[in-house]
Each structure stands twice: as structure tokens, then as C-alpha cells.
C-alpha positions as CSV (number, residue, x, y, z in Angstrom):
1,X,-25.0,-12.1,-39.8
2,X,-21.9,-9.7,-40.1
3,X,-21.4,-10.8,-36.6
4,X,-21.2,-14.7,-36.7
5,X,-18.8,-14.0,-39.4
6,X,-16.5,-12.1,-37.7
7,X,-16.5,-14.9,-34.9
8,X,-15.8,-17.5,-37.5
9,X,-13.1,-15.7,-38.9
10,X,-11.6,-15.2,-35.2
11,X,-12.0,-18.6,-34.7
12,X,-10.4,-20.1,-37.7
13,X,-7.2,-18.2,-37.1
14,X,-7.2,-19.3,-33.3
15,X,-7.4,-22.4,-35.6
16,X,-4.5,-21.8,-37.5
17,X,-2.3,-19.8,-34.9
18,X,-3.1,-23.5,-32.5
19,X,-2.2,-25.7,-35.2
20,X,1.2,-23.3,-35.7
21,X,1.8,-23.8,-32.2
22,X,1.7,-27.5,-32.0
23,X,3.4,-28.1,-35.7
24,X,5.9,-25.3,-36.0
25,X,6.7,-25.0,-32.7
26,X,4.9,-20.9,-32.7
27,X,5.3,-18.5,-29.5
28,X,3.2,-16.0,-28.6
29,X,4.9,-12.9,-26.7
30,X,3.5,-10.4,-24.9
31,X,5.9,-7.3,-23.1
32,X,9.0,-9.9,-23.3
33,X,6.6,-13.4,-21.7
34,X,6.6,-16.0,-23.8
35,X,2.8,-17.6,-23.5
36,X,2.7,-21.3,-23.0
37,X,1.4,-23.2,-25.7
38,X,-0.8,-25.2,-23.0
39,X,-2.2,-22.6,-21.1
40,X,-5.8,-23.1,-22.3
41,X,-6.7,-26.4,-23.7
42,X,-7.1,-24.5,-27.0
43,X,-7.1,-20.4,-28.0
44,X,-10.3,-21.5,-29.8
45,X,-12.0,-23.3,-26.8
46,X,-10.4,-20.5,-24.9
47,X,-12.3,-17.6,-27.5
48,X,-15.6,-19.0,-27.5
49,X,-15.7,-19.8,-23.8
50,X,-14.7,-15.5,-22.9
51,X,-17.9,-15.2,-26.0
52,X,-20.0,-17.5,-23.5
53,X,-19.4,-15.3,-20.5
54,X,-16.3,-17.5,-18.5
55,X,-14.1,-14.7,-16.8
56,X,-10.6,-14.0,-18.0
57,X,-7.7,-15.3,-15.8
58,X,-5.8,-13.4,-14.1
């Protein structure tokens, strides 16, 4: 059960950081690249399709 929790919780801040994104115009950064808000059709669809097995991109 501890499990499934912990992917909720992941989920419903990929939830939140999304909706930040889109609302409040958020940027992730990574080693000075900015990540574009549209580079996955969501971080959560994004989270749960790596969880299902889909391979990372390069």
C-alpha cells in the first residue's frame, strides 16, 4: 500500500508543478536548460508512462 501512495503523491505534484507551468508561467532548469513546458503532453502522463515501462528519451 506504502507504494501506491508514494506514486500518488508523485503524481499529484507533477499535478501541481503542470498546473504552475501553464498558470504561472514555471521553468524547470536543469545544468543552465530551460525544459520546455510542452515536451511531454504532461509530467504526469509522462511519470506514469516511464512506471508502465515506455523508455526515457534521450
Amino acid at each position: 500500500m506504502s507504494k501506491e501512495l508514494e506514486l500518488a503523491g508523485i503524481h499529484t505534484t507533477l499535478a501541481y508543478i503542470n498546473k504552475m507551468m501553464d498558470l504561472d508561467g514555471l521553468q524547470l532548469h536543469q545544468n543552465g536548460e530551460t525544459y520546455p513546458n510542452d515536451y511531454f503532453e504532461s509530467l504526469c502522463y509522462d511519470f506514469i508512462s516511464r512506471c508502465d515501462g515506455d523508455e526515457w528519451p534521450e
